[in-house]
Each structure stands twice: as C-alpha cells, then as structure tokens.
C-alpha positions in Angstrom: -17.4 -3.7 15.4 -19.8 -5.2 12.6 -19.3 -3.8 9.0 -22.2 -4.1 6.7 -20.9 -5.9 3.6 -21.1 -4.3 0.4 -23.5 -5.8 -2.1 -22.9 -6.3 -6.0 -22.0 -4.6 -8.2 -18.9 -4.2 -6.9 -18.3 -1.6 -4.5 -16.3 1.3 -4.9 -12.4 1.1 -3.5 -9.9 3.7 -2.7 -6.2 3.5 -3.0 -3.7 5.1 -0.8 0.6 4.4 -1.9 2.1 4.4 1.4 5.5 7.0 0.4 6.1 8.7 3.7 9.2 6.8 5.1 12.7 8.0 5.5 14.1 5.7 3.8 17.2 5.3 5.8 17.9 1.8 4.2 18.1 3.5 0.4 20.1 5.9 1.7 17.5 8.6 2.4 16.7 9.1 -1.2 12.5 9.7 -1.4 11.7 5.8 -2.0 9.0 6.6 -4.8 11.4 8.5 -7.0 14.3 5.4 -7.7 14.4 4.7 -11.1 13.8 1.2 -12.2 13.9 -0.4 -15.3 14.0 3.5 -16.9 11.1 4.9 -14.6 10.6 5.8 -11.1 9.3 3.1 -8.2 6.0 4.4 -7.7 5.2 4.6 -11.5 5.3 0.8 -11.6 2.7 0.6 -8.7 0.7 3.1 -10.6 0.5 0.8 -13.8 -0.6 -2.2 -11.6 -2.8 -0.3 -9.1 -5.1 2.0 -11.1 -6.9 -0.7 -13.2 -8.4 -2.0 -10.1 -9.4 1.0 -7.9 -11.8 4.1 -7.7 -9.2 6.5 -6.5 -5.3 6.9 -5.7 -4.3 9.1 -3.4 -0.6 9.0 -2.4 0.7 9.0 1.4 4.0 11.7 1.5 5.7 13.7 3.5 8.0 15.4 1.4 8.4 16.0 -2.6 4.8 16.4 -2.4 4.9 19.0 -4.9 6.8 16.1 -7.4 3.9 13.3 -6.4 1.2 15.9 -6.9 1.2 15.5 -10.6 0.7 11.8 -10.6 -2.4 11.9 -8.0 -3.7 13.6 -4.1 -1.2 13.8 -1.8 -1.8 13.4 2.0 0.4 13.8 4.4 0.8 11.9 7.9 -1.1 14.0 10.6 1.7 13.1 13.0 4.7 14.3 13.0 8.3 12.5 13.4 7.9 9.7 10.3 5.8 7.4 12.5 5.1 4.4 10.1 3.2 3.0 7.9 0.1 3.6 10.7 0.7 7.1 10.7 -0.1 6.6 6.5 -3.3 4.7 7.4 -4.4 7.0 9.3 -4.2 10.0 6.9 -5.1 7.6 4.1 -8.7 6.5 6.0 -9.0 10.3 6.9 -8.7 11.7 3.2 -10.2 8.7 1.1 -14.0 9.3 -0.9 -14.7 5.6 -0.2 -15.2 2.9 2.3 -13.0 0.1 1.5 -9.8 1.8 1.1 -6.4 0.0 -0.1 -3.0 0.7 1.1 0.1 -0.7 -0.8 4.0 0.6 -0.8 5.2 3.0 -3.1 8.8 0.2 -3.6 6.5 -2.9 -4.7 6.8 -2.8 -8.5 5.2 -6.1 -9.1 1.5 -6.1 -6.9 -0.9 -8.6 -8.1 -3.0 -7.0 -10.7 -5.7 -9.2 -9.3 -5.1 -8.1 -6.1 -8.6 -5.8 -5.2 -10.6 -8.5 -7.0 -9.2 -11.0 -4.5 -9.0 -8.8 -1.7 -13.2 -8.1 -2.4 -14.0 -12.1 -2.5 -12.0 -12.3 1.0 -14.9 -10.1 2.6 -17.5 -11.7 5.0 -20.5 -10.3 6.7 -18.1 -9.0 9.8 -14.5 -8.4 7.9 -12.7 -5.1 9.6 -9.8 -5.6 7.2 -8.2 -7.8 4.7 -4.1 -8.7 4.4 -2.3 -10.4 1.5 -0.2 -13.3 2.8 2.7 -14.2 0.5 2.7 -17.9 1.1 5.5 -17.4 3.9 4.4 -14.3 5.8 1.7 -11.2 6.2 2.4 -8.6 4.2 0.5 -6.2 6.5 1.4 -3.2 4.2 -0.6 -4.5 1.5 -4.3 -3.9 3.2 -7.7 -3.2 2.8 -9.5 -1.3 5.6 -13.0 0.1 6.1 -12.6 3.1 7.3 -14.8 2.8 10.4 -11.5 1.5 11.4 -9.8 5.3 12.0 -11.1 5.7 15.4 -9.4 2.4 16.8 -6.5 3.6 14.5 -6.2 6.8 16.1 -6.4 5.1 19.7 -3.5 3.0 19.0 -1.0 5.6 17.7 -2.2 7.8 20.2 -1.1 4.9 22.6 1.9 4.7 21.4 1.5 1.8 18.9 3.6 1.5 15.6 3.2 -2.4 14.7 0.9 -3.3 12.1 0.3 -6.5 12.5 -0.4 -5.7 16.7 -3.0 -3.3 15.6 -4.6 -5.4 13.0 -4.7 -8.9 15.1 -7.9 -6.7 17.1 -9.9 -6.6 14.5 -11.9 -9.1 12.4 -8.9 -10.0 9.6 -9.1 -12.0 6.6 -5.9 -13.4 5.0 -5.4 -14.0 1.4 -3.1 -16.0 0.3 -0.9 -15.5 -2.7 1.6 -18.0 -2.9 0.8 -18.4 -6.3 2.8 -14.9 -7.1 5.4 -15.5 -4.7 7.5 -12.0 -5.8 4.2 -10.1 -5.9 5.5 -8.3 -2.8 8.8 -7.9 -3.3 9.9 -4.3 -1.1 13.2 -2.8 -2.9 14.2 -1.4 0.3 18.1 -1.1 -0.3 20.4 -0.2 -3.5 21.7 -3.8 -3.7 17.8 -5.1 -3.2 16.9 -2.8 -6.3 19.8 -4.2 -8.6 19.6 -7.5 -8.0 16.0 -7.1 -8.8 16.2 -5.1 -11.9 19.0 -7.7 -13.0 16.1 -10.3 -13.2 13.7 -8.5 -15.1 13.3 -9.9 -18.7 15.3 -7.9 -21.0 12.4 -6.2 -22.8 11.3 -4.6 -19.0 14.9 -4.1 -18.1 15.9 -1.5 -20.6 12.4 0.4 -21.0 13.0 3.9 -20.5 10.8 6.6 -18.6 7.6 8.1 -20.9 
C-alpha cells in the first residue's frame, strides 16, 4: 500500500489517548483517572500531547461521561476489552485527519517533541511510524494513516490482538528515543505509580489538581 506523503507546511495530525483497558494490574480502577502528583493520569498526557496535534479524541469504554469534558470520546467497536487494536481501530474510524497518533492514557511523561519527530520519520511509502525507547518498540505510541483501517479491521477480525504482529506488515519507521529514556514510562500497577511519583522533583510532586 503506497501513501502519498504530506507536503509542507506541516500536515495536520490527530490524536487518539488509548483509555479503554481493564486495568486488571491497577486493580480495575479506570487507568486515566489515578491521581498523580495532585492530578489524574490522563491530564499529564493532555499537557504534553495537545501542543503538538490538531485534534484529541480519547479511546474509552467506560466513565465516558467523566472523559467527555476533557475531549471526544470513542469507544472500541468490539466488544470484550480487545486491546489496544480494538482502540486503533475506533481511533482511525472517528479521527478528522490522516496521520492520526495513538499514545496511552498512563504515560505521564511523552516526548513533547514527539509528532515533530514522528513527521521527519515519514518517507514516500511510510504506513506507520513507532517510537523505540532505546531498548524496545513502544508500539502503543504510533502514528498511522488511516488507509491503514481496512488491514486493521482484517486482523482483528482474524483474531489478531498483537501490535507489533500487525504492524511488522506494513511499511514501519522506527524512531529512536533513547535520548528520553523514561519518556514512555506505563504506570501500570500501584507500586509502578509510587515509585514513580517518589522521583518526581519536589516542585511536580506536590502540585495539586486545577
């Protein structure tokens, strides 16, 4: 599949916060709602990711009502909490523009140079582009074009729920990041989110909520 690269200025990029999980590891609470540092999770990826897109839309399948205030919420078109696939697929479905980003609703510190990078990555025939943390894909921190959904919808129709199986057939550029190497931190756990907080600097630490 050949994608005609956008042309300067830059083009127009749509955000989707992947918050449909369970959440089984925090305990079922909705992920997007834990407070940290005084605020909830998906505020701090707010702060980070609107400077840098076109639109946020947020990817839910419950407290919708609660995310609504902040931005669009979509919800997976599957049923059953099928992954962060299932959110790509209702994110590339919903969005107003081609180039759409997907990042977690627990990563509190994205790269707030992270669409400019992502942007530079693209060549003539780029399906997709994937942060790489220095160690490891981050394959939930993704830009798509969403001539992508019909090969999406193929796979989860086949049964497929890994990421990074689904993205390794199409044309993928990797950009690296090991130069913010807790840029993509996931608080997936109570103990993960403490031991984070406890290294924020102080002045981050004790803000409280707006």
């Amino acid at each position: 599949m050949k994608i005609k690269t956008p042309t300067r200025p830059p083009f127009p990029v749509s955000a989707v916060i992947l918050a449909g999980g369970r959440a089984s590891r925090m305990g079922g609470d909705d992920k997007g709602w834990v407070p940290l540092a005084g605020k909830p999770l998906i505020a701090h990826v707010l702060e980070r990711l609107c400077p840098q897109v076109d639109e946020v839309l947020i990817n839910a399948n419950r407290s919708e009502e609660r995310y609504r205030v902040l931005a669009p919420v979509i919800a997976d078109r599957r049923a059953d909490f099928q992954g962060p696939l299932a959110g790509m697929e209702a994110g590339l479905g919903a969005a107003r523009h081609d180039w759409v980003l997907f990042v977690p609703c627990d990563g509190p510190a994205l790269p707030r140079d992270l669409v400019a990078r992502f942007r530079a990555a693209i060549g003539p025939d780029t399906e997709l582009v994937v942060a790489h943390d220095g160690e490891r894909l981050q394959p939930v921190v993704a830009l798509l074009h969403r001539a992508l959904l019909p090969s999406l919808q193929l796979a989860l129709a086949s049964g497929e729920r890994k990421t990074g199986a689904w993205f390794a057939r199409h044309q993928m550029a990797v950009v690296p990041f090991a130069d913010q190497p807790d840029a993509f931190i996931n608080l997936n756990s109570p103990l993960e989110l403490a031991d984070y907080e406890a290294r924020l600097p102080p002045t981050t630490a004790h803000q409280t909520a707006p």
